[in-house]
N, C-alpha and C positions, 0 to 999 in steps of 0.2 A: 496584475497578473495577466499578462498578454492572453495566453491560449488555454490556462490554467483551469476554467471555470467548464468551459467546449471538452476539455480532457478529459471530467469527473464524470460529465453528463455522457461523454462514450462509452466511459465504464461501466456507467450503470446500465449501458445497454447488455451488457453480456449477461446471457443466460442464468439466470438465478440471482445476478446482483440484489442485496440489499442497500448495501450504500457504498460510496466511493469516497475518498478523500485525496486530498495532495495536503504532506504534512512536511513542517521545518523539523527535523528532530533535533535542533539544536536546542529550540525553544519549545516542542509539543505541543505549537500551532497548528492549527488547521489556517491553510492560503485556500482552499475552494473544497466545495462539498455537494453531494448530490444524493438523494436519496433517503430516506426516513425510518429509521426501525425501533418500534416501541420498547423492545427486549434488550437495547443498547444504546448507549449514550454515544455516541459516535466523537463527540472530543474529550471524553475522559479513555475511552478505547487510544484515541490516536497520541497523548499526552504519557501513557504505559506502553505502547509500542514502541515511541522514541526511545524508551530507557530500555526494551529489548535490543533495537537494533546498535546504541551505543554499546553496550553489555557484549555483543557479537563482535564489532570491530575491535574494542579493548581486549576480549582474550584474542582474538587473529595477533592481532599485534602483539602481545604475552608470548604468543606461540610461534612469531615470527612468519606466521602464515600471510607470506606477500601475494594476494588475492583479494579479490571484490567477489563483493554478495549478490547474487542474480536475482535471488527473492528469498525470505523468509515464509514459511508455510505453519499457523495455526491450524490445527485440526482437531474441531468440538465436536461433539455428536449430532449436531443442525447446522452447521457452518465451517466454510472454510474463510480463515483469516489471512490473507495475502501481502505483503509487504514487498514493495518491489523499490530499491533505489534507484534514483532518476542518476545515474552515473555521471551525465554531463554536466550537473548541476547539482553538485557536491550539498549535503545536508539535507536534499528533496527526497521524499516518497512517497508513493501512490501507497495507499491503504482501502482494500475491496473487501466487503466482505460478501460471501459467496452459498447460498443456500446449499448443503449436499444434495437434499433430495430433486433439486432442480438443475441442479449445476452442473459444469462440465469443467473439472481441473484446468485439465491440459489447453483448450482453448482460450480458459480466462487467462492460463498463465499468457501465452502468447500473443493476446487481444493488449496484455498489458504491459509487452515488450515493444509491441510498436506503438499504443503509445506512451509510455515515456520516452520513446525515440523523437517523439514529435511535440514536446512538451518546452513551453518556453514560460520563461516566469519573468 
């Protein structure tokens, strides 16, 4: 994982992060991780998210919806769960999860567009 590991630990910098992942959703591996939260198992979370974001591309495609996913957004009553696909790097994504009461949406979304912009595996 070239820059993979340096990626997660940036994420976790963002405001409220709990933990950060980069995930194969082919396989719902976790490739790097950062971060620890007692309330979640962070690769049984990322191993359920893979089959969300397959679940999302299979109906686009059913729907003929010829478009890419920018992020996918969980939202629980304590967290926001982030899902962002690493576009250049077909089957990658970043997976953050995000405290509400500490966190700032719209920053992380965009802390996490540049980097998966800068993300080499």
């Amino acid at each position: 994982m070239a820059n993979a590991q340096l990626q997660v630990e940036n994420a976790l910098q963002i405001q409220g992060a709990l933990g950060a992942m980069i995930v194969d959703s082919e396989s719902g591996m976790v490739l790097a991780t950062a971060g620890k939260t007692a309330a979640l198992d962070l690769e049984i979370a990322a191993a359920g998210n893979s089959e969300i974001l397959k679940a999302i591309k299979r109906t686009l495609g059913d729907l003929r919806i010829n478009d890419t996913i920018e992020d996918v957004l969980v939202t629980l009553g304590h967290a926001y769960h982030i899902l962002r696909p690493v576009h250049h790097i077909p089957g990658i994504f970043f997976y953050v999860v995000i405290e509400r009461s500490t966190g700032n949406l719209a920053l992380a979304r965009r802390k996490l567009q540049y980097l998966e912009q800068d993300l080499e595996v």
